[in-house]
C-alpha positions in Angstrom: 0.0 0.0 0.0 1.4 2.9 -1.1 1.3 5.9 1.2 -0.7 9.1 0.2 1.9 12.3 -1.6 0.1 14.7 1.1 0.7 12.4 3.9 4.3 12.0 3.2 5.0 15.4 2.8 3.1 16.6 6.2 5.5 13.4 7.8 8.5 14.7 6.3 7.5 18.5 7.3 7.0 17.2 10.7 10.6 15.5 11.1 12.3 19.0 9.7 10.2 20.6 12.3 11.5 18.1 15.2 15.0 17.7 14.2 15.2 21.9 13.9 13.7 21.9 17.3 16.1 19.8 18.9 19.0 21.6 17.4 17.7 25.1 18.8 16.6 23.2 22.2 20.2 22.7 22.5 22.1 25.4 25.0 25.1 27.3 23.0 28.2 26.5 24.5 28.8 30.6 25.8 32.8 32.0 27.2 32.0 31.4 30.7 31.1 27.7 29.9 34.3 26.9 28.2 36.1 28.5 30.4 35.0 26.5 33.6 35.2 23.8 31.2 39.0 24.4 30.9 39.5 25.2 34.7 38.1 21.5 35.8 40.5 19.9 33.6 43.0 21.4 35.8 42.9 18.5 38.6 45.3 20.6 40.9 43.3 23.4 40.7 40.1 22.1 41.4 41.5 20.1 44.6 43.2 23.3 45.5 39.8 24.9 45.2 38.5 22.9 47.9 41.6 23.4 50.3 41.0 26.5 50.0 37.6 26.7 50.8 38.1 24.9 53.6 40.2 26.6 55.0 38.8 30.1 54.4 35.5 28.0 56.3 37.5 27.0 59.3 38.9 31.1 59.0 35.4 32.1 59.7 33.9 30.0 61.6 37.0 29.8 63.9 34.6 30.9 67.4 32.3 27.5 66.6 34.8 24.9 65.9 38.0 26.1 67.6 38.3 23.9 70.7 39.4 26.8 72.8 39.8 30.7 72.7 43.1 31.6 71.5 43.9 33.9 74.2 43.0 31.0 76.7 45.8 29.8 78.7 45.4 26.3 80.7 47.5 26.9 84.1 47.7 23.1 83.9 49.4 22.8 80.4 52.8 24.7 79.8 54.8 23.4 76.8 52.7 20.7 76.8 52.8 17.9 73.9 49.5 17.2 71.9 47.0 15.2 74.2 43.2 14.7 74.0 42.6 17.7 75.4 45.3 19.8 73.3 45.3 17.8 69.9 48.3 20.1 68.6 49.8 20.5 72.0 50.3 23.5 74.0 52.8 26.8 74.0 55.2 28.1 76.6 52.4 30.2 78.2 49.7 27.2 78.2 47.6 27.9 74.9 46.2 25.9 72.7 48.0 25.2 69.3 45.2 24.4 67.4 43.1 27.0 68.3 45.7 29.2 67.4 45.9 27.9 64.3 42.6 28.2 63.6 42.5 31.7 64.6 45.5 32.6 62.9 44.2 31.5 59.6 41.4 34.6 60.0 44.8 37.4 60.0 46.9 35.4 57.4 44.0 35.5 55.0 42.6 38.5 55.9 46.1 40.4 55.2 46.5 38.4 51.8 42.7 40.2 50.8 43.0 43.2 52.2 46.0 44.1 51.1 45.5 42.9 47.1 42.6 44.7 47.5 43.9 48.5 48.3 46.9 47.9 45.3 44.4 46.4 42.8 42.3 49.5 43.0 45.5 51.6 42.9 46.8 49.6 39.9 43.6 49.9 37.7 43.5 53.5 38.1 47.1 54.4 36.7 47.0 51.5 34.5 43.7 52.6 33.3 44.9 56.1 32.3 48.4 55.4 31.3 47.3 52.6 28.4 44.3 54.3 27.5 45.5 57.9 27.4 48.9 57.7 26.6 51.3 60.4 26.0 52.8 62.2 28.9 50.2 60.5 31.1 51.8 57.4 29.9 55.5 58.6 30.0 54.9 60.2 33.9 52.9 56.6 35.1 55.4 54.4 33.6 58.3 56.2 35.4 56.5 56.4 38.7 56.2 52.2 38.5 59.9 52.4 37.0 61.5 54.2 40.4 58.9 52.2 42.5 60.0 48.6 41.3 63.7 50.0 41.4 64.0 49.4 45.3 64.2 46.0 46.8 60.5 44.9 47.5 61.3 43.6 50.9 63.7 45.8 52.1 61.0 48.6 51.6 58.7 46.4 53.0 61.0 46.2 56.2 62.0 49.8 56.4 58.0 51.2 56.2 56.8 48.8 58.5 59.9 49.7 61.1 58.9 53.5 60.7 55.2 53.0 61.5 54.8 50.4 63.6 54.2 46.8 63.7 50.8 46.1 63.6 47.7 44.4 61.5 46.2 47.1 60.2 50.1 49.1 58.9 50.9 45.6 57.1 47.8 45.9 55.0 48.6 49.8 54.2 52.0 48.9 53.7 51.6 45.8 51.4 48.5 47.5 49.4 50.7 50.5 48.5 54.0 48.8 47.2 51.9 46.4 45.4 50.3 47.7 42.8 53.0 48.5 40.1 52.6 45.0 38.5 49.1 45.5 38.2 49.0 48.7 36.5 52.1 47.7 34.5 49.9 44.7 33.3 46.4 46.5 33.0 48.5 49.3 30.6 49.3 46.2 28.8 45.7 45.2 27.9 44.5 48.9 27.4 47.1 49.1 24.8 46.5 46.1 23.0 42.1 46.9 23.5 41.6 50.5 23.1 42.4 49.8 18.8 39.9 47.6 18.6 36.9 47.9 16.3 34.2 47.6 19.4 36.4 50.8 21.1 36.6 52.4 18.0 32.6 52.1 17.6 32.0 53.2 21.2 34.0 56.4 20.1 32.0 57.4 17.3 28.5 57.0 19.1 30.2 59.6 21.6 30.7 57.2 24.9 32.8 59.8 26.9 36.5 58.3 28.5 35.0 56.6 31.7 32.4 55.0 30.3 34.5 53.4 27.5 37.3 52.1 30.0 35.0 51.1 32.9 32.1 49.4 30.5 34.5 48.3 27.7 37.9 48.0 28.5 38.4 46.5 31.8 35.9 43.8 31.6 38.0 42.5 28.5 40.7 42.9 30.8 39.6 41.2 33.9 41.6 37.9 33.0 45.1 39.0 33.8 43.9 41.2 36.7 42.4 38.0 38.4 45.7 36.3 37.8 47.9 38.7 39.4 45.1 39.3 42.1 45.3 35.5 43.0 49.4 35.4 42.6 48.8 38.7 44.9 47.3 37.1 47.6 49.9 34.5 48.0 52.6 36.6 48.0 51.1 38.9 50.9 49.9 36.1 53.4 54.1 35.2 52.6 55.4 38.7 53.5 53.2 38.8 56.3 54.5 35.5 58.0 58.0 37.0 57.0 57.3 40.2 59.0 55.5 38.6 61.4 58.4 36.1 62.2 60.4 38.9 62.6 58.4 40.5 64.7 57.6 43.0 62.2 54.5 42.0 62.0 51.0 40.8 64.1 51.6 41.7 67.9 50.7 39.1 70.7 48.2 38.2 72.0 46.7 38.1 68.6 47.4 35.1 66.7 48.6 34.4 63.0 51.0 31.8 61.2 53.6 33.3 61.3 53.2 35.5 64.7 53.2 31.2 65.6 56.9 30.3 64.2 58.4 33.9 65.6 57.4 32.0 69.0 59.1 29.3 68.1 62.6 30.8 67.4 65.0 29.2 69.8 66.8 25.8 68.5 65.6 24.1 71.8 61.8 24.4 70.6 62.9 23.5 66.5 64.5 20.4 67.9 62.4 19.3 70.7 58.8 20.9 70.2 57.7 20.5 66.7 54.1 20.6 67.3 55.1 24.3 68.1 56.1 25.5 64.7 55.3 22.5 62.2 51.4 23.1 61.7 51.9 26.9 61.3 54.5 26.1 58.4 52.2 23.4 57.0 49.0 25.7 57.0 51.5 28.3 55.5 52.9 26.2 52.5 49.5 24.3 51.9 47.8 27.9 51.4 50.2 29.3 49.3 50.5 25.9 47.3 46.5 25.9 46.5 46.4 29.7 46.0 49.1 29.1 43.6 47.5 26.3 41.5 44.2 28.2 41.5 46.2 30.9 39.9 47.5 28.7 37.8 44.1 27.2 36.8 42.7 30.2 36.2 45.5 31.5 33.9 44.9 28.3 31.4 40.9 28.5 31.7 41.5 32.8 30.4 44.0 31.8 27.8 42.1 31.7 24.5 45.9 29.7 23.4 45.0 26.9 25.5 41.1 26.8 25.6 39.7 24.7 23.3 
C-alpha cells in the first residue's frame, strides 16, 4: 500500500520541524562555559579549590569549631605535647596550638585580601589612564612604576613597617601600596593592546565619553590577567606577612597568626624538641600558598584563548 503524496509530505514537514527543534533546544556553548570547562580539567586546581575553601570556612567560623579561645591559657598545660585535650599540644604560656591555628588563619588571609585589595584598585586607576591615554600620562605613570620597582621589594617592606609600627592594620597599608605597580604595569598592557579595537573604535564614534569606555568596555575584557595577578597577589602577601610577622615585624601578641606562631618558636631548643610548636603553622602556611598558587594557575589556562579549546 502505497502511502498518500500529502501524507508524506506533512510526515516529512514534521521530522524537519523536530529535528530543527532539537537543534535550537540545544544550550550554545557561551565563554564562561568553556572557560570553567577548561578550569576543571586542571585536577590541581580544582583540589586546590577545595583546600582553600576549607580553609577560608575553618577562617570564619573559627569561634564554633575552635576547641578553645586563642587567648585561653590552661595553668595546667605549659609546653605541653599534643594530648586529648590539646590535639596540637600546648605553647610556653599554656595555649592551645590548634586554636591558634585556627585563629591565625582569619589574620593570614585577611592580610592576603586586604591588602590585594587597596593595590588592585590603585593599579587599575594608573594602569587605566596610562594605556588608554597615553602620552605624557603614559610617560609620567610608567616612570613612577619604574622608580617604585627599582627598590628591593622587601627591604621597603622592612623599612615602612619599622617606621610605623608593627601592627595588622600598617601591614595591610603597607603591602596595598608597594603592590600595585605589576598591576598597572599589566592592565597598561591590555589597554594598549584593547583600546584599537573595532568595538572601542565604535563606542568612540557613538560619543561614549572616556569613563564610560574604559569602565564598561575595557576593563571587563581585561579582567583575566587582573584576576591572575590578584590571586598570585594574595599568596605573596599572606608570605610577607608570616615573613614580618616572624620577625616580629608583623602581628603583635596576644593576637594570633601563622607566622606571629613560628616567631614563637625561634630558639633551636623548641625546633628540635617541640615541633608541634612550629610545624602546623608552616604546613598551614605552605598548603595555602600551594592551592592559591595552583588556583592561579588554573585560572590563567581556563582565560587563555591559546590553550582553551
Amino acid at each position: 500500500m502505497t502511502a498518500n503524496p500529502a501524507q508524506a509530505s506533512a510526515v516529512e514537514s514534521n521530522q524537519v520541524q523536530a529535528a530543527l527543534s532539537a537543534q535550537l533546544s540545544h544550550e550554545p556553548i557561551t565563554l564562561r562555559k568553556l572557560i570553567w570547562r577548561q578550569f576543571l580539567r586542571h585536577r590541581l586546581a580544582v583540589y586546590s579549590t577545595i583546600v582553600l575553601i576549607l580553609i577560608i570556612l575553618s577562617a570564619v567560623f573559627a569561634p564554633l569549631i575552635s576547641p578553645h579561645s586563642p587567648s585561653y591559657i590552661d595553668p595546667l598545660a605549659f609546653d605541653q605535647g599534643p594530648t586529648a585535650q590539646h590535639l596540637l599540644g600546648t605553647d610556653r604560656v599554656g595555649r592551645d596550638v590548634l586554636s591558634r591555628l585556627i585563629y591565625g588563619g582569619r589574620i593570614s588571609l585577611s592580610v592576603g585580601v586586604v591588602a590585594v585589595s587597596i593595590y588592585m584598585v590603585i593599579g587599575m586607576i594608573l594602569g587605566s589612564l596610562a594605556g588608554y591615554y597615553g602620552g605624557w600620562v603614559d610617560g609620567i605613570i610608567s616612570r613612577i612604576i619604574d622608580v617604585v620597582l627599582s627598590f628591593p621589594y622587601l627591604m621597603l617592606i622592612l623599612v615602612l613597617v619599622s617606621l610605623l609600627g608593627p601592627g595588622l592594620g600598617n601591614i595591610m597599608m603597607v603591602l596595598g601600596l608597594l603592590g600595585w605597580p605589576q598591576v598597572a604595569r599589566i592592565l597598561r598592557g591590555e589597554f594598549l593592546r584593547l583600546r584599537s579595537n573595532d568595538f572601542i573604535m565604535a563606542a568612540r564614534v557613538v560619543g561614549a565619553k572616556d569613563s564610560r569606555i574604559i569602565i564598561n568596555h575595557i576593563i571587563p575584557n581585561a579582567m583575566g590577567p587582573m584576576l591572575v595577578a590578584a590571586t598570585f597577589g594574595v599568596a605573596n602577601a599572606i608570605l610577607s606577612e608570616s615573613a614580618l610577622s616572624f620577625l616580629g615585624l608583623g602581628v603583635q601578641p596576644p593576637a594570633s597568626s601563622w607566622g606571629q606562631m613560628l616567631n614563637d618558636a625561634q630558639s633551636l631548643t623548641i625546633l628540635e624538641s617541640k615541633p608541634w610548636l612550629w610545624v602546623p603553622p608552616g604546613i598551614m602556611i605552605l598548603i595555602s600558598v600551594l592551592a592559591i598558587n595552583f588556583v592561579g594557575d588554573g585560572l590563567r589556562d581556563a582565560l587563555d584563548p591559546q590553550i582553551r579549546r
